[in-house]
C-alpha positions in Angstrom: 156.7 34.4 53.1 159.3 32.0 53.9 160.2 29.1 51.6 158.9 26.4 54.1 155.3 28.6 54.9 155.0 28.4 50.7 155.9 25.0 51.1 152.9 24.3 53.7 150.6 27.1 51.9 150.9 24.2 48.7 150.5 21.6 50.2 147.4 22.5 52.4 145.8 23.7 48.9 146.6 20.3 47.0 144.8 18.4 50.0 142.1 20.9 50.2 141.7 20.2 46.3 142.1 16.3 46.2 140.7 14.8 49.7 136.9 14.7 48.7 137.5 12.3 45.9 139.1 9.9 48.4 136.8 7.0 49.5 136.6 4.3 52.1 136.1 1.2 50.9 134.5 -1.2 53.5 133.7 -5.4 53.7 132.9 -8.0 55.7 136.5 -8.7 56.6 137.8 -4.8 57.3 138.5 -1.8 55.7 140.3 -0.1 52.6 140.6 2.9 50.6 139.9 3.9 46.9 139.7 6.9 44.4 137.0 8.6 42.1 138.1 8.2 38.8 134.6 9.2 36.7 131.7 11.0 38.0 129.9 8.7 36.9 130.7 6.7 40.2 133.9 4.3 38.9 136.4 4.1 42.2 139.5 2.5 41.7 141.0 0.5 44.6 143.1 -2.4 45.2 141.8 -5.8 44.3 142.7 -7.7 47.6 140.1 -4.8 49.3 137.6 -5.2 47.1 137.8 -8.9 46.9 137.6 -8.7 51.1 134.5 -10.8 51.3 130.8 -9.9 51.8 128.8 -6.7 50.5 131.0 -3.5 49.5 130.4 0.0 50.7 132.2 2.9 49.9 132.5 5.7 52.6 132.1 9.1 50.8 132.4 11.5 54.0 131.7 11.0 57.4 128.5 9.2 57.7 127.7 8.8 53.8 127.7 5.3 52.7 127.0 4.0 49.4 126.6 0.5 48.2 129.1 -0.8 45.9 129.0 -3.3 43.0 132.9 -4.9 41.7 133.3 -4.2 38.0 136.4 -6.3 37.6 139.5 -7.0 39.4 143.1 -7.8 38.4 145.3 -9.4 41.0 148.0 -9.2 38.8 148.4 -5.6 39.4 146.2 -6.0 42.7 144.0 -3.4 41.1 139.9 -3.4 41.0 137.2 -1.0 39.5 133.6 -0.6 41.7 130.4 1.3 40.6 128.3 3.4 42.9 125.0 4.7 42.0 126.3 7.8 42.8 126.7 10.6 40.2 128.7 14.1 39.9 131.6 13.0 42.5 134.5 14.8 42.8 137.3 13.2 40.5 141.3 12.4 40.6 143.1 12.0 37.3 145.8 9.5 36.9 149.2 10.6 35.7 151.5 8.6 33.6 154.4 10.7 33.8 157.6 9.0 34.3 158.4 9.9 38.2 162.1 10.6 39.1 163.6 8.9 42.5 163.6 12.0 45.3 160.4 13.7 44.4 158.0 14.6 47.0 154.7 12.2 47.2 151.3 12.6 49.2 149.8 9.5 50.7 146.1 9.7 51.4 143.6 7.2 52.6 142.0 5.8 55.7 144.6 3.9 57.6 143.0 1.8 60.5 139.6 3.7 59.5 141.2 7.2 60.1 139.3 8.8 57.6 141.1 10.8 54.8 144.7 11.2 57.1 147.2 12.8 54.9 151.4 11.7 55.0 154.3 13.1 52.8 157.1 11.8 51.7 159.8 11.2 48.6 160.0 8.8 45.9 162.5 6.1 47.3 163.0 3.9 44.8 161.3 2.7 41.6 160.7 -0.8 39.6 160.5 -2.8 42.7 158.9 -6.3 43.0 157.6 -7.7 45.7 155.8 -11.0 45.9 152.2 -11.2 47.0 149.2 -13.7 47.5 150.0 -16.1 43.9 151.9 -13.4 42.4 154.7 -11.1 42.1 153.8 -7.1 42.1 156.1 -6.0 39.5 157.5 -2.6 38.9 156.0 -0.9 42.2 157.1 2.5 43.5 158.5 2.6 46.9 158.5 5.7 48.9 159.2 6.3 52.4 155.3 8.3 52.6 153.8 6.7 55.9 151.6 3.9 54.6 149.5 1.3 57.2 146.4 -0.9 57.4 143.4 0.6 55.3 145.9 3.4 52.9 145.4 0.4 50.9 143.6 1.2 47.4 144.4 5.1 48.7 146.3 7.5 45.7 149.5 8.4 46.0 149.9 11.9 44.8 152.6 14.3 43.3 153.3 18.1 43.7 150.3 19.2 41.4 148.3 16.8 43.2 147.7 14.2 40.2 147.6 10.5 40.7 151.3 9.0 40.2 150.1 5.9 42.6 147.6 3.5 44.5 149.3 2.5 47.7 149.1 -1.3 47.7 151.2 -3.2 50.4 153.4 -2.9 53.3 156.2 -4.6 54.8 154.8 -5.2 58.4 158.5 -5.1 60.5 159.8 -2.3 58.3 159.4 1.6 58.7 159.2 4.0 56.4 159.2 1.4 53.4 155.9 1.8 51.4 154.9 0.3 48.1 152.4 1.7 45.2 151.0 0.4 41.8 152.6 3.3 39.4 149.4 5.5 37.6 150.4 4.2 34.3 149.9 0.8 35.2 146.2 1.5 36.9 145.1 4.0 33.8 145.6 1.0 31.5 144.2 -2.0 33.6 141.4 0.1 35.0 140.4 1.0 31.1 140.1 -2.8 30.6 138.1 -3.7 33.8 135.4 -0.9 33.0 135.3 -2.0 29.4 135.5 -6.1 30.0 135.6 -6.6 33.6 138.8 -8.8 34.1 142.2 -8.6 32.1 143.3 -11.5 29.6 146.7 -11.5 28.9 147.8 -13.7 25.9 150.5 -16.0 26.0 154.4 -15.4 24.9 155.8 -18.2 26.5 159.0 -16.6 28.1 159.8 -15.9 31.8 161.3 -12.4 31.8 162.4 -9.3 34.6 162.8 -5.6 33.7 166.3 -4.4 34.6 168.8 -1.3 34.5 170.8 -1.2 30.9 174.5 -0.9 31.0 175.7 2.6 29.9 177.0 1.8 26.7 173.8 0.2 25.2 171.6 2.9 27.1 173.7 5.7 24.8 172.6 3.6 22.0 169.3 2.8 22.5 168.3 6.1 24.6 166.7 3.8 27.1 167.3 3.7 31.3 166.1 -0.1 30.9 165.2 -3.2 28.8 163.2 -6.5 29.8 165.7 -9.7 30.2 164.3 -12.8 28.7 165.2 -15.4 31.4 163.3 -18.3 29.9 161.7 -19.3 26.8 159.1 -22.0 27.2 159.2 -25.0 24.4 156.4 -25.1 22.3 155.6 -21.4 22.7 154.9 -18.6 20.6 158.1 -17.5 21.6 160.4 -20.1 20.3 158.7 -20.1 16.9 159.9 -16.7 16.7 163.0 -17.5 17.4 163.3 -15.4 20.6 166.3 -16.8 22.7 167.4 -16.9 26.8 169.0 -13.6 27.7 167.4 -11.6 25.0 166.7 -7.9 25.8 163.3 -6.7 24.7 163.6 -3.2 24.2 160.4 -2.3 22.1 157.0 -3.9 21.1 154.9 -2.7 18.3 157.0 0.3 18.1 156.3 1.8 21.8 159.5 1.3 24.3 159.2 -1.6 27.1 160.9 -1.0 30.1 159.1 -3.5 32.3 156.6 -6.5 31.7 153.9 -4.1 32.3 155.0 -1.9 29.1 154.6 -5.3 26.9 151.1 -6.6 28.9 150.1 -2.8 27.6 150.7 -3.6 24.5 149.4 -7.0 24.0 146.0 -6.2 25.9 145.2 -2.7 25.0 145.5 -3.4 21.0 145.7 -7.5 20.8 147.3 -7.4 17.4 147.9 -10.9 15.6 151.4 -10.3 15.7 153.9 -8.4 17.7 157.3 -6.5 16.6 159.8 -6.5 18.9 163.0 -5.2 18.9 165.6 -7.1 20.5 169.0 -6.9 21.5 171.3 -10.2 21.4 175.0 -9.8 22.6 176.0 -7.1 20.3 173.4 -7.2 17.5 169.9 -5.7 17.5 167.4 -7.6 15.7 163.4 -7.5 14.8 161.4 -10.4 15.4 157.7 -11.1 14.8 155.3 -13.1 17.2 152.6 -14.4 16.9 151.3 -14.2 21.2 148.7 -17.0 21.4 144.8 -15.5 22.8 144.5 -15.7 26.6 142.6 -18.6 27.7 138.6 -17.5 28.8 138.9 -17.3 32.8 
């Protein structure tokens, strides 16, 4: 067997293995797609599908249809959990691996109600932001997989076929230039919607970006990246801790940050009443305490 009839032999098998736990996701205003993440009937989508308009059905196969009932969405991350009656579906797991630029990803979903169409592609690029409906999509993965109309809310896979992705947007004029919510990001915020149906993130009081470390401070601190402080609102929790414009966050509670999402992990998942970080001024590394204030009821 040649390397490229292996090649095909794998992939055939990882689709063969992870296509039934693919759903459509349908509403009033059009079509999505969406994963099985529990048997017990939890599909994780994005939430600008699920938040479409009208009653939600998810597409299981061919011609059956369940009703659907939104468990909590996050536009934030443009994520959202629904519940199906449904029991004993087949299941994806979420990865959250760290991916490398160059690997080889799966797209699959139901673009323009094609259901279940498979693409393949590489990793492109990672930590992108684009901005979206009242928000900025931080920290995406791009990859060059075909993505349209309807992949929406679809997984994007890796080699062993776990979920590294949930394709999320587009840009309309541009080809081969595709955009998912990272695994790690969804395992997290889907965890929160299933336990408290929305996300409440409490205030710092800095503006802030995640960027590449020069290689002299990534040899000291082992890291790729850090998160730039670009702001620090007066009055905040920030301030009081003395955190200052052009600060580099590089941990929180012990646990590296390498994008906002890293520190919204750690403030949601375990709300502490007051954060560690360590921070990196100029030349000196320093600890500072805060004290994040609770997130306003929504």
């Amino acid at each position: 067997m040649t390397g490229l009839e292996a090649f095909s032999q794998d992939l055939s098998d990882l689709v063969a293995r992870s296509a039934a736990a693919v759903v459509g996701v349908e509403h009033r205003r059009g079509q999505g797609s969406g994963l099985v993440i529990a048997q017990d009937g939890y599909v994780l989508t994005n939430a600008h599908v699920a938040q479409g308009g009208g009653p939600l059905k998810v597409r299981i196969s061919g011609s059956r249809v369940a009703s659907a009932e939104l468990v909590g969405a996050d536009e934030r991350t443009d994520l959202a959990v629904l519940r199906l009656s449904l029991r004993d579906l087949p299941v994806l797991s979420l990865s959250e691996r760290q991916l490398k630029v160059g690997e080889v990803v799966v797209a699959i979903g139901n673009p323009l109600g094609f259901e279940r169409s498979v693409t393949v592609g590489v990793v492109s690029a990672l930590y992108r932001n684009l901005p979206a409906q009242n928000t900025v999509l931080e920290g995406l993965i791009q990859t060059d997989a075909s993505i349209n109309p309807g992949n929406s809310g679809g997984p994007l896979l890796d080699a062993r076929g776990l979920v590294v992705g949930l394709s999320t947007a587009i840009i309309p004029w541009a080809r081969g230039i595709g955009f998912a919510v990272p695994a790690r990001t969804a395992s997290w915020v889907a965890s929160v919607l299933i336990r408290a149906g929305e996300v409440r993130r409490p205030f710092l009081g800095i503006a802030a970006r995640g960027e590449d470390l020069d290689p002299t401070l990534f040899h000291e601190a082992g890291l790729t990246r850090g998160i730039r402080v670009l702001e620090v609102v007066e009055g905040s929790p920030a301030q009081a801790a003395g955190l200052k414009k052009d600060d580099l966050l590089l941990g929180a509670n012990g646990s590296p940050v390498q994008t906002l999402d890293d520190l919204q992990r750690v403030m949601v998942l375990a709300p502490p009443s007051e954060i560690h970080l360590e921070v990196q001024r100029g030349l000196e590394r320093r600890a500072l305490s805060i004290r994040p204030r609770p997130a306003e009821a929504a």
